[in-house]
Structures are given as structure tokens and as C-alpha cells.
BAGUKOL-469004 format. One record per residue (C-alpha): chain; x, y, z; residue number from 1. Coordinates in nm, 2 decimals. Layout:
N
MIKE unit   east  north     up pos
MIKE    A      X      Y      Z NUM
...
***
This chain:
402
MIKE unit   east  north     up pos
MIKE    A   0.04  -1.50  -1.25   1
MIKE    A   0.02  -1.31  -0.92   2
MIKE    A  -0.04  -1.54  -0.65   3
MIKE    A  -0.08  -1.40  -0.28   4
MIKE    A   0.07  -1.67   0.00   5
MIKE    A  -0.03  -1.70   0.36   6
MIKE    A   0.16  -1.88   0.64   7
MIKE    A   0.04  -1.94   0.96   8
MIKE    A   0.27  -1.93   1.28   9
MIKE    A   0.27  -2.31   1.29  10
MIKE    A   0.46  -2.29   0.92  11
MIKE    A   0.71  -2.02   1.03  12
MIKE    A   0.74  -2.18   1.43  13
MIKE    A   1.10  -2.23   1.42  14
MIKE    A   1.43  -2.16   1.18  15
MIKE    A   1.36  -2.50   1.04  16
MIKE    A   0.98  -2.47   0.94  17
MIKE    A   1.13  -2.08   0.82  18
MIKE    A   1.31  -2.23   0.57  19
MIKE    A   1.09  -2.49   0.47  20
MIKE    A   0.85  -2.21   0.39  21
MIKE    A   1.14  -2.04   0.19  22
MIKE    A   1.14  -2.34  -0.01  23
MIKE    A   0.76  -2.30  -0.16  24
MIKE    A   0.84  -1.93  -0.17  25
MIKE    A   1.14  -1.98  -0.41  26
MIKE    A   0.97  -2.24  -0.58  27
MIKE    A   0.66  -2.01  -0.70  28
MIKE    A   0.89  -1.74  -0.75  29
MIKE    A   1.13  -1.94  -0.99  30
MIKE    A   0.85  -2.04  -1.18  31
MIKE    A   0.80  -1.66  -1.30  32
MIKE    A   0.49  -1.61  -1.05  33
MIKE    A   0.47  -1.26  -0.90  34
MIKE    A   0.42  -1.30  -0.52  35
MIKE    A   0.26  -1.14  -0.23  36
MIKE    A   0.34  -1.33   0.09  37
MIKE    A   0.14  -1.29   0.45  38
MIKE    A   0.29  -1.37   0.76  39
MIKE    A   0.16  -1.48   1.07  40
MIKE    A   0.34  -1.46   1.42  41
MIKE    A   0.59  -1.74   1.53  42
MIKE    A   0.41  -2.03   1.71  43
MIKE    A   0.30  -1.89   2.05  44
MIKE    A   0.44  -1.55   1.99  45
MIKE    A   0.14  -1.34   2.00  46
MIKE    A   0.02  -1.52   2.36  47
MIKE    A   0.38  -1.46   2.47  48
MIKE    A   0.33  -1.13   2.42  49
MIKE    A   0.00  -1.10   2.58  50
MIKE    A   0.19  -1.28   2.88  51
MIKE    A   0.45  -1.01   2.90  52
MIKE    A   0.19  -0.76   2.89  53
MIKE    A   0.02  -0.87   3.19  54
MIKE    A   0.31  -0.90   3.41  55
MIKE    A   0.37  -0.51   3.33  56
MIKE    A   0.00  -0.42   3.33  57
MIKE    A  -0.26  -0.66   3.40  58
MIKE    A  -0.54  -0.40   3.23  59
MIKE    A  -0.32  -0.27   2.96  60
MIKE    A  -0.51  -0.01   2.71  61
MIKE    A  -0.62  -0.19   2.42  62
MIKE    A  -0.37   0.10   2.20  63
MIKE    A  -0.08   0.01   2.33  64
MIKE    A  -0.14  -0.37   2.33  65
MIKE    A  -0.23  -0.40   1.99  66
MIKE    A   0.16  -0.16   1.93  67
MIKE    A   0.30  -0.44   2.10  68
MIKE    A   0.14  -0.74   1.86  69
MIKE    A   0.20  -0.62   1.56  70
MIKE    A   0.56  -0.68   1.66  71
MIKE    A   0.52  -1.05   1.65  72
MIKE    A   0.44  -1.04   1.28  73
MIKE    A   0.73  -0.79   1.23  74
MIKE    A   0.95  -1.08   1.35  75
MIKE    A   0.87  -1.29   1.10  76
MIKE    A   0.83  -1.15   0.83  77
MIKE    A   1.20  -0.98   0.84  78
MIKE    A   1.31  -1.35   0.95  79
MIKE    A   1.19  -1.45   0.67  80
MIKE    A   1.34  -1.17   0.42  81
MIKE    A   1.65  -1.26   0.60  82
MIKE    A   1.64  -1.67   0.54  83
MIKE    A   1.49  -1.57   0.12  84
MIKE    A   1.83  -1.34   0.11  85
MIKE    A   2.05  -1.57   0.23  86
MIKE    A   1.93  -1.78  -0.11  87
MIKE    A   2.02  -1.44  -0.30  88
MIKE    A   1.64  -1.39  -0.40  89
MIKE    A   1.56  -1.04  -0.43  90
MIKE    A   1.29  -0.95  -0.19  91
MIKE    A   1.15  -0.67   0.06  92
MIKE    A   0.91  -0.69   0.40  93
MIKE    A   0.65  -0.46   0.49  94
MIKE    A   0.46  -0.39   0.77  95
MIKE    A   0.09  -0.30   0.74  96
MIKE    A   0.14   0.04   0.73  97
MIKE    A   0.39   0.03   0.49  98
MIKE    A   0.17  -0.16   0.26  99
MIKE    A  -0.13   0.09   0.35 100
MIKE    A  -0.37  -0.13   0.50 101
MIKE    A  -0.64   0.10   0.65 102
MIKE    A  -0.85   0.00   0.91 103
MIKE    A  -1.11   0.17   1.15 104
MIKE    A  -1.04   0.23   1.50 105
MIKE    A  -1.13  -0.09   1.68 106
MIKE    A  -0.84  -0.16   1.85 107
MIKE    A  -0.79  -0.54   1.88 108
MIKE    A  -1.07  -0.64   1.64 109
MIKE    A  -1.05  -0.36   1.34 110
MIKE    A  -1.15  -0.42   1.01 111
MIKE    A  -1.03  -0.32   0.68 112
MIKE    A  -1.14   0.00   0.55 113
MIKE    A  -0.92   0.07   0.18 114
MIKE    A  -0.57  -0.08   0.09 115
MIKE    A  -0.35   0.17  -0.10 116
MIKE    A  -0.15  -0.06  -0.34 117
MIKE    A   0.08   0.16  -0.51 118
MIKE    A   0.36   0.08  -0.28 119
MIKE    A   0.28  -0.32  -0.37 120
MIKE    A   0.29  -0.20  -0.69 121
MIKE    A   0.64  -0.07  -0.69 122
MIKE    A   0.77  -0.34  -0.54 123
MIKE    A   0.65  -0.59  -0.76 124
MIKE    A   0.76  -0.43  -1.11 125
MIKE    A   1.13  -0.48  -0.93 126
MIKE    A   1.02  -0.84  -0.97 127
MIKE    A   1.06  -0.86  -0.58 128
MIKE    A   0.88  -1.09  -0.33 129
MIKE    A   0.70  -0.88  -0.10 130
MIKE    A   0.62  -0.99   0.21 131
MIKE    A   0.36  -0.85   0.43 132
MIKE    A   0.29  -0.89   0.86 133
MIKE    A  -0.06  -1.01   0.86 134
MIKE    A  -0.34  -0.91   1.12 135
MIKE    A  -0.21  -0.55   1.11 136
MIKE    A  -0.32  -0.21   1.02 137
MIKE    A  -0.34   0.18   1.09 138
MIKE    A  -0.60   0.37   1.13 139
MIKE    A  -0.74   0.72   1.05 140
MIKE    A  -0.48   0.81   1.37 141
MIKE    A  -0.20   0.67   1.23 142
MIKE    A  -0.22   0.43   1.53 143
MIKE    A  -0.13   0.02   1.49 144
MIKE    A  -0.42  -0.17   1.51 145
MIKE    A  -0.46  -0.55   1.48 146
MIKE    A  -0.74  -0.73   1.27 147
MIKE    A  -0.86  -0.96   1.57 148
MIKE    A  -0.89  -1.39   1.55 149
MIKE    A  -0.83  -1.47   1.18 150
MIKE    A  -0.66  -1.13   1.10 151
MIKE    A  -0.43  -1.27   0.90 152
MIKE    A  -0.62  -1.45   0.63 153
MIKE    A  -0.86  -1.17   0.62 154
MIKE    A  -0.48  -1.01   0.53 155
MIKE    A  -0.38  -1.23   0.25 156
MIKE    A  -0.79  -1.22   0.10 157
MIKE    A  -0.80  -0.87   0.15 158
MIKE    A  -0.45  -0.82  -0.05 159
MIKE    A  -0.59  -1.05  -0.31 160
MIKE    A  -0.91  -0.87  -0.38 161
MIKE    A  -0.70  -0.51  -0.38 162
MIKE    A  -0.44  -0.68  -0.62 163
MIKE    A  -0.72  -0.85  -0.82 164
MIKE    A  -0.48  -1.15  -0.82 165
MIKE    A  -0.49  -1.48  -0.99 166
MIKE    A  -0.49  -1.69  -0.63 167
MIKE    A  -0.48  -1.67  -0.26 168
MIKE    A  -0.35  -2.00  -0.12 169
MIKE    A  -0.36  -2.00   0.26 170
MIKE    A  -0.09  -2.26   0.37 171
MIKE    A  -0.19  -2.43   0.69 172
MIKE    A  -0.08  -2.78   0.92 173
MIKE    A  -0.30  -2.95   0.72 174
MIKE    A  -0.35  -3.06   0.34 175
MIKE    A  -0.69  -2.91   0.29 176
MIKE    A  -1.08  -2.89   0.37 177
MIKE    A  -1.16  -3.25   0.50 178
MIKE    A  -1.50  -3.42   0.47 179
MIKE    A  -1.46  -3.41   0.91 180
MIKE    A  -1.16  -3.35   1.13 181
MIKE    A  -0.89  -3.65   1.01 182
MIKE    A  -0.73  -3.60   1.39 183
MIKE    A  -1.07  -3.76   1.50 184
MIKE    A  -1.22  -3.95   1.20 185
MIKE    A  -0.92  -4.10   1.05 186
MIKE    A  -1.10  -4.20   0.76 187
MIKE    A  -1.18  -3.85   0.66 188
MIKE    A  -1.18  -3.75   0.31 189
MIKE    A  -0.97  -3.44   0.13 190
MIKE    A  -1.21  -3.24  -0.09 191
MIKE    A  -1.07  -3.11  -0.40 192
MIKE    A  -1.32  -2.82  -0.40 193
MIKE    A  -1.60  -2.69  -0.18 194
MIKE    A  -1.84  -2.38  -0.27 195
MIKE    A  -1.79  -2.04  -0.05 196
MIKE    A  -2.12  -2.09   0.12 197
MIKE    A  -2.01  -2.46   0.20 198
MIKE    A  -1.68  -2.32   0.39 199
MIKE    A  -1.85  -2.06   0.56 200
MIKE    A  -2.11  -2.29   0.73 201
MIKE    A  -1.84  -2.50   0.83 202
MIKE    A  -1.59  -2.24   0.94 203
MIKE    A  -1.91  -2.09   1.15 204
MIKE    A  -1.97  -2.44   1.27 205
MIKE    A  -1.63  -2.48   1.43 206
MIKE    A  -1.38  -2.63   1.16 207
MIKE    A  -1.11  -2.45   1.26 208
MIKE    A  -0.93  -2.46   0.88 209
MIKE    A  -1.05  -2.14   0.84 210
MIKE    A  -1.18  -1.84   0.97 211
MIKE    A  -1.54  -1.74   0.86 212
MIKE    A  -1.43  -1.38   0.83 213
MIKE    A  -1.18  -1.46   0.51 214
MIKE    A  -1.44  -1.64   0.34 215
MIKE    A  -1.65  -1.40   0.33 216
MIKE    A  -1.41  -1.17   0.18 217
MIKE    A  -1.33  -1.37  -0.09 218
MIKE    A  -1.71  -1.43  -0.21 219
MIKE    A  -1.77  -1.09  -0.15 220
MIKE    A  -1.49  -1.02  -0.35 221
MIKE    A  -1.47  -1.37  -0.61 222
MIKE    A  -1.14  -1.46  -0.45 223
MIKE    A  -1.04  -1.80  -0.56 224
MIKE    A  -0.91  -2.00  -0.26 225
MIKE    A  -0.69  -2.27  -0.23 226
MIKE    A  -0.60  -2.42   0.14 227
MIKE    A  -0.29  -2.66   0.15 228
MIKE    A   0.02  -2.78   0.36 229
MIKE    A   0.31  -2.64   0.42 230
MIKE    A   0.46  -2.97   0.52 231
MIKE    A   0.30  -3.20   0.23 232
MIKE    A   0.37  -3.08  -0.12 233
MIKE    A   0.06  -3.18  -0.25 234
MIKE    A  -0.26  -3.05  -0.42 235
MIKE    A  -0.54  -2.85  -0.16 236
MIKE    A  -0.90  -2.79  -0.19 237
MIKE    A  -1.03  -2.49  -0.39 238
MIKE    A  -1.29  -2.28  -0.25 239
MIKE    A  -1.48  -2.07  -0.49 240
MIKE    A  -1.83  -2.01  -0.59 241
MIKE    A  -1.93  -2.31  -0.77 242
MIKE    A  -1.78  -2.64  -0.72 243
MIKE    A  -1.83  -2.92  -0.97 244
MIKE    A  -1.90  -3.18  -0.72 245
MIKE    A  -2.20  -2.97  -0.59 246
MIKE    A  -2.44  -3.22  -0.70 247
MIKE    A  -2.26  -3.50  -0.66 248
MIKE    A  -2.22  -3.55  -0.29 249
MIKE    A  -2.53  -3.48  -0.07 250
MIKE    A  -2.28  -3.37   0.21 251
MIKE    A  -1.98  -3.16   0.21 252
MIKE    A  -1.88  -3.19   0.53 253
MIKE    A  -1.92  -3.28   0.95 254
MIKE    A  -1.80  -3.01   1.21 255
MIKE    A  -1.84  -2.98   1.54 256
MIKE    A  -1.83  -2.71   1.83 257
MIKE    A  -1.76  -2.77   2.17 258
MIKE    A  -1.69  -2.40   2.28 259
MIKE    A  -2.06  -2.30   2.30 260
MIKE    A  -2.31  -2.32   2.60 261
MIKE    A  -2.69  -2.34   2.58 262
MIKE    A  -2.91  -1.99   2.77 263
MIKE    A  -3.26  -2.05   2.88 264
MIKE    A  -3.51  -1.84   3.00 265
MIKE    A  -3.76  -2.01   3.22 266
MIKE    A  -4.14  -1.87   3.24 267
MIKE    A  -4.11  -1.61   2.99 268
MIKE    A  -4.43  -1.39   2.99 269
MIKE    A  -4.61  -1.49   2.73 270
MIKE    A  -4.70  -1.17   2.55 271
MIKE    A  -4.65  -0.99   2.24 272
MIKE    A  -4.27  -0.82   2.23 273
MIKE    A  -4.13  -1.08   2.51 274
MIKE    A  -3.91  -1.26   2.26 275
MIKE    A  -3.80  -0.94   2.13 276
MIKE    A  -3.75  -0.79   2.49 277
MIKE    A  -3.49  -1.10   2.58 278
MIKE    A  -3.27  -1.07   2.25 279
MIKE    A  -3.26  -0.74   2.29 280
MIKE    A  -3.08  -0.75   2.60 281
MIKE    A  -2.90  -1.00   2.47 282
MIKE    A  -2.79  -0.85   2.19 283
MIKE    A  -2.70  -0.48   2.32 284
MIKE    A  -2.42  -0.67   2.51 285
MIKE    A  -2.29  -0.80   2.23 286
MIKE    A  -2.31  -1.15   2.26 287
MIKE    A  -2.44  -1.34   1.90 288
MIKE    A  -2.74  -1.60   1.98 289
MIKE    A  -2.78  -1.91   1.74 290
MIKE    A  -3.06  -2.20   1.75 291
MIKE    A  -3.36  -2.00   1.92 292
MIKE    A  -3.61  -2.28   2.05 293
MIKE    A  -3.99  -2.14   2.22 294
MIKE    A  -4.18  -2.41   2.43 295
MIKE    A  -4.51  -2.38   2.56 296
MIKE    A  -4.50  -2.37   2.93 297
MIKE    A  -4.77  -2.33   3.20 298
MIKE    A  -4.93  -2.06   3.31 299
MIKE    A  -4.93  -1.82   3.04 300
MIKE    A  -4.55  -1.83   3.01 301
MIKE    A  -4.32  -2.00   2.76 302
MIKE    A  -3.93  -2.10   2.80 303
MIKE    A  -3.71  -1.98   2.55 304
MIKE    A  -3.34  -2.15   2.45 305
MIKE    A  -3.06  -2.04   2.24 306
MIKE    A  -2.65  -2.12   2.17 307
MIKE    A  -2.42  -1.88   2.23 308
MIKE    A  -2.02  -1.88   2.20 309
MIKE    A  -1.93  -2.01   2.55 310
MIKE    A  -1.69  -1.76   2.62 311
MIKE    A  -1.99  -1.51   2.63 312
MIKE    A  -2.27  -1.74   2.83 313
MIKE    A  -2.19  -1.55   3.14 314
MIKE    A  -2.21  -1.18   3.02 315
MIKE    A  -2.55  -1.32   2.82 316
MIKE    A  -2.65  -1.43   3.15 317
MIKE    A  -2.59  -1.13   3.36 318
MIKE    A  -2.76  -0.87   3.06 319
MIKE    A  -3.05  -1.10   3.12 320
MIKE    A  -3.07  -1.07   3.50 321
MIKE    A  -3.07  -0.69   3.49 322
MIKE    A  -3.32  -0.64   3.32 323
MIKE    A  -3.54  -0.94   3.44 324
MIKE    A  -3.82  -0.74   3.58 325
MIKE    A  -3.87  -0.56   3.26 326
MIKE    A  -3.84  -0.89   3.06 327
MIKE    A  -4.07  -1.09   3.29 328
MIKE    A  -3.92  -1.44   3.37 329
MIKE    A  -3.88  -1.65   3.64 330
MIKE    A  -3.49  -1.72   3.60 331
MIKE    A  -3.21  -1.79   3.32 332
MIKE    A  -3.00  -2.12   3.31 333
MIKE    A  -2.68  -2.22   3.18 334
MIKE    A  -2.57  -2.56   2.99 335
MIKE    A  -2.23  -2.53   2.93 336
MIKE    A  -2.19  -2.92   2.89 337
MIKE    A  -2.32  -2.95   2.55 338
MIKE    A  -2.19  -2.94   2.17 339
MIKE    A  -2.31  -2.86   1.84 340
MIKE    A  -2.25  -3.10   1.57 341
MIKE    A  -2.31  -2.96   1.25 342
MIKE    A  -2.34  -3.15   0.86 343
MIKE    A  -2.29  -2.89   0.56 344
MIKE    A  -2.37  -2.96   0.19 345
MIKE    A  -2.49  -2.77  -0.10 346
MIKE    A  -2.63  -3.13  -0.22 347
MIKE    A  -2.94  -3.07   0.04 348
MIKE    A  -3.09  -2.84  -0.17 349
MIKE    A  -3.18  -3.13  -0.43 350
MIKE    A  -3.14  -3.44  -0.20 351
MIKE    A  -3.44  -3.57   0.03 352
MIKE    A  -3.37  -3.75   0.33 353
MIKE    A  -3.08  -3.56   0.48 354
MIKE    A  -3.23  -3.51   0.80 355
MIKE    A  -3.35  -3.82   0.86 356
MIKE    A  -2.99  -4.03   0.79 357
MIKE    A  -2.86  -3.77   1.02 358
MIKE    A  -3.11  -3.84   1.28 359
MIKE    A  -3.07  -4.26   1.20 360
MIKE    A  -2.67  -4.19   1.30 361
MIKE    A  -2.74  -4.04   1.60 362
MIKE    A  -2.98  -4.28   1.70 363
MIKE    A  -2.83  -4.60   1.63 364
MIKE    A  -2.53  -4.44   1.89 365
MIKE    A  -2.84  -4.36   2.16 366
MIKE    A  -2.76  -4.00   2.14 367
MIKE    A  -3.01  -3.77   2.24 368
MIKE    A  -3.07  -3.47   2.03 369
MIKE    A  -3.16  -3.16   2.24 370
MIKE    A  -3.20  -2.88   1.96 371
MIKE    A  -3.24  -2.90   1.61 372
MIKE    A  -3.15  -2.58   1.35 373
MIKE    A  -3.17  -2.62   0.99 374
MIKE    A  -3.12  -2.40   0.64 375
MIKE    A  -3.07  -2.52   0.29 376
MIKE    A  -2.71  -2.64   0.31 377
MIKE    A  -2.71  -2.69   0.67 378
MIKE    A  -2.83  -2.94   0.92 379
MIKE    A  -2.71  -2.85   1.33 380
MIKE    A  -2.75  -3.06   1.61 381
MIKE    A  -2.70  -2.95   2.00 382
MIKE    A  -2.63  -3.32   2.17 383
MIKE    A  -2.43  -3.36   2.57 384
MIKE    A  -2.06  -3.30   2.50 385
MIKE    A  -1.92  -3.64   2.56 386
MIKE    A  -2.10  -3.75   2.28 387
MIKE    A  -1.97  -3.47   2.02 388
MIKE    A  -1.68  -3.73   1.89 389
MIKE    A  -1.87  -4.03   1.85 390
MIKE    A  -2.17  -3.82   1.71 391
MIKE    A  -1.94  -3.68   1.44 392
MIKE    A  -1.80  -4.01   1.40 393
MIKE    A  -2.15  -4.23   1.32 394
MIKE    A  -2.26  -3.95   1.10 395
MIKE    A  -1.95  -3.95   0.86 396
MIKE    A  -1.94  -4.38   0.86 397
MIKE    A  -2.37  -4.32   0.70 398
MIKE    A  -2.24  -4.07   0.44 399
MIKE    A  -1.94  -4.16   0.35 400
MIKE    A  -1.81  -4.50   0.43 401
MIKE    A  -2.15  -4.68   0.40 402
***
């Protein structure tokens, strides 16, 4: 069986958690599996190095920064050939290049054109384990590049899907996909499966046990997932297309984001093209809008709100200001104190009364819902921020502990 491996820099943080990670290597391997392994950087390496950048250059091009993060990767991954020698298992590191990940030319946030895997190949008939530094590339340059937030399970599902092998486990700090956060709702459930769509609605949603990007590449490519500990030896939860619990449990799962902020335009001009005119601007400077809401106002205007990442709420602001004579508003506002909480299931599609248990939580806690967003697995609700914990919390007690 070829399996491909990913550790995060929380599992390889220190020489201790190294060899704890050596430990499920060796284990896989001595059980005649054929392994791939992807490394992330140590702990805080990679902001380290972003620290040590700015105290050279505080606007450093984004070339030479992403030369200098691929390096973090490097460091583990020969730390880690190192430790797996040391237990005289044969084995061989490889940086992206050397593996023949190909990317565009985004620099910081490239993607993944092609991965050449003859020199995987080689490597793998000499029964070796082959490890690989995650979130790095080269481009049509021959230039480093690095794959941006997430890079490195988009790394290990990528490999998979060149490698067309059997499993990509991504090894984490925690034992799987939970029904909500266990830090915040202790009596949070482990899933032993959830579908693709499922884990993208939450990843998008702001669980944070995987990245949205590396789902998507293994449905678009019918990579079997697993997620699991690297401190807990014990069974994950399988993502894959079809999961047998689909009709069994109305929800999946409760997420919530606090890292967003709400945009409004105020007096919009009500005429044909006006909603069109303030995306627009939106979009061209690249900010991604989420839970559009038109209401009537007065005077032949209307007010238009949408969620956007929080991080961007300023540059979707000023975008909107420049061009505010051509749009025709009065002015834009900013919420930045909200969240979104958001409840995922596949179960929706055959269940009625979804919404309104979700609603009866929420209420019963006095909590005021603001916007509403809704598709056939999904169910999102923008409350005030303080009451994101406590939302998430009465929600998960009417599904599952009721």
C-alpha cells in the first residue's frame, strides 16, 4: 500500500515531538507500506523567518522571501532523515524541486501546475522513505516559490493524486473532524467519516482542521482522506465522497469564524447595474464577499451588506470610496465586532426543520441573528462576537446532546 503522510510543525516542534513522529513513520514503514512523508516547518519557524526578514528589509521582494521559507521546511525534513537514520531505516529528503513540484509564478501564494514523479518513483523501488518539504515549489523560472496558508496539505494531496496512492493521512494536534471545536464544547463528538463537501463547508466556515484548498484537491482528484493525531495513536475521521453516516445525522458539524467583519453600503442608488457596480469594485481588489443582504431604503435607494475576511474589510472599504461617485451611495460602514456561526450537514438535504432548531438555539440564549445565508448542506449565521462561543455552544447541546 502507498500511503502519503503529512506532519504539521506542531508534530515536528521540537527533537522530542521529531522522534515521536519517527515512531509512526517506522511503524507504517515496518508494516511493508511504501511511504511518501510531507513536512511542515518547525513550530514558529516560518514567522521567525518572516521576523528576520523584516529586520533586514521591512518590504522585502516577495522572490526572495519565499527563497528564504522554503528553508524552514528544508530544516525539517533533513531533521527528520537524520532522527529515521539514526534507527538505521533507509530513507532520502527532498525538497520541492527535487521532487518536481511545478507551480506558477505567484510568489507567496502559487499553485500547483504538474508534479513530475519519476524521481518519487526511483526512490521508492529502493524501498526508501521519501520525505518531502511541504508548501514549496519552482516555477517556469526555476525560482522557489511557496504554496501560501495550507501549502502543505495541498503538498501531501497533491503527491497523493500524482502517486495515485492508496491514502493521504494528514497528522495534526488533534484526533480528527469533531462535531464542534472540543477546546470550546468539551462534549464534542469525533466523526469517523464526513463527505468532501461536508469538510469544505466547514473548512470555509473557519474549522481550522483543515484548509479548504486540500479538500478540494482531493475531491477533485478522489483522494481518500484521513485526519488523526500525532500524539494519540488512535483511529481519525475519513473524508471521502460518500460517508455512510450521511443520512443518519441531520448535522455534521458547528464552526465558527470570528476573523470576518460585516461591509455596508448605505443609500445605494436604486437602479439597474448598482449591485453589480459595488461588487465589482469590490471584487477587482481582490477581496471575496460572502452573505450579500439588499434592504429597501428610502428615497429610491437601498443598503446593501456583505462578510468579508476581516483582514481585507479595510481595502474593501477604500475600493468602495474611490469609486463612490460612480457607484452612487451615501457612505460605507464597517462591523468588525461580529461572527459567523456556521452548522454543516449533508443530512439537510432530506431533513425538515434544520433552520428552525437552529433558530430555537439561538433564541432560547437571546441572541440576535443579524444575517442569515443558507445552501443545501449549510445553514450560516452572522450574530455580535461575544456571543459566537455560547452560540456554538446552545446549538451543538439541540443536536447532539438533546
Amino acid at each position: 500500500m502507498l500511503i502519503v503522510q503529512k506532519f504539521g510543525g506542531s508534530s515536528v516542534a521540537n527533537a522530542e515531538r521529531i522522534r515521536n513522529v519517527a515512531g509512526i513513520i517506522a511503524e507504517s514503514f515496518l508494516m511493508g507500506h511504501d511511504l511518501v512523508v510531507v513536512l511542515s516547518a518547525q513550530g514558529d519557524t516560518t514567522d521567525e523567518l518572516l521576523d528576520k526578514a523584516a529586520e533586514i528589509n521591512p518590504n522585502p521582494s516577495k522572490r526572495e522571501l519565499d527563497m528564504l521559507l522554503t528553508t524552514g521546511e528544508q530544516q525539517s525534513i533533513a531533521l527528520m532523515a537524520m532522527c529515521l537514520e539514526g534507527m538505521g531505516l533507509p530513507v532520502v529528503s527532498l525538497t520541492g524541486w527535487q521532487v518536481g513540484i511545478r507551480t506558477d509564478t505567484v510568489y507567496g501564494s502559487a499553485r500547483i501546475r504538474r508534479i513530475y514523479t519519476e524521481r518519487l518513483r526511483r526512490e521508492l523501488d529502493k524501498k526508501r522513505i521519501v520525505l518531502v518539504a511541504g508548501f514549496q515549489g519552482v516555477n517556469k523560472f526555476d525560482d522557489y516559490t511557496t504554496l501560501g496558508r495550507g501549502g502543505s496539505d495541498a503538498t501531501a494531496v497533491a503527491l497523493a493524486a500524482a502517486l495515485h496512492a492508496d491514502r493521504c493521512q494528514i497528522f495534526t494536534d488533534v484526533e480528527g473532524v469533531y462535531t464542534s471545536d472540543p477546546r470550546k464544547v468539551p462534549e464534542a463528538k469525533k466523526l469517523e467519516e464526513i463527505t468532501y463537501d461536508e469538510m469544505l463547508e466547514l473548512a470555509s466556515m473557519g474549522a481550522q482542521v483543515l484548509m479548504n484548498r486540500s479538500v478540494q484537491l482531493a475531491k477533485r482528484y478522489g483522494v481518500e482522506l484521513e485526519v488523526l493525531s500525532s500524539l494519540v495513536r488512535a483511529p481519525g475521521t475519513k473524508v471521502k465522497e460518500v460517508s455512510k453516516n450521511m443520512e443518519e445525522m441531520k448535522i455534521t458539524g458547528i464552526a465558527k469564524d470570528e476573523h470576518v467583519a460585516r461591509v455596508t453600503v448605505v443609500k445605494v442608488a436604486d437602479r439597474p447595474g448598482s449591485a453589480f457596480r459595488v461588487l465589482n469594485a469590490v471584487s477587482k481588489a481582490g477581496v471575496d464577499v460572502d452573505m450579500i443582504i439588499q434592504a429597501n431604503g428610502r428615497e429610491e435607494t437601498n443598503d446593501m451588506s456583505f462578510v468579508v475576511a476581516e483582514g481585507d474589510a479595510q481595502r474593501a472599504y477604500d475600493a468602495l470610496m474611490e469609486r463612490r461617485s460612480a457607484i452612487g451611495f451615501d457612505h460605507v460602514s464597517l462591523d468588525r465586532d461580529i461572527a459567523k456561526v456556521s452548522v454543516v450537514g449533508a443530512g439537510m438535504m432530506s431533513s425538515a426543520g434544520i433552520a428552525s432548531l437552529v433558530f430555537e438555539a439561538l433564541n432560547d440564549e437571546h441572541i440576535n441573528i443579524q444575517m442569515i445565508n443558507t445552501s443545501e448542506i449549510k445553514i450560516s449565521c452572522v450574530i455580535d462576537a461575544p456571543s459566537a462561543d455560547r452560540a456554538v455552544s446552545a446549538i451543538h447541546r439541540k443536536f447532539f446532546e438533546s
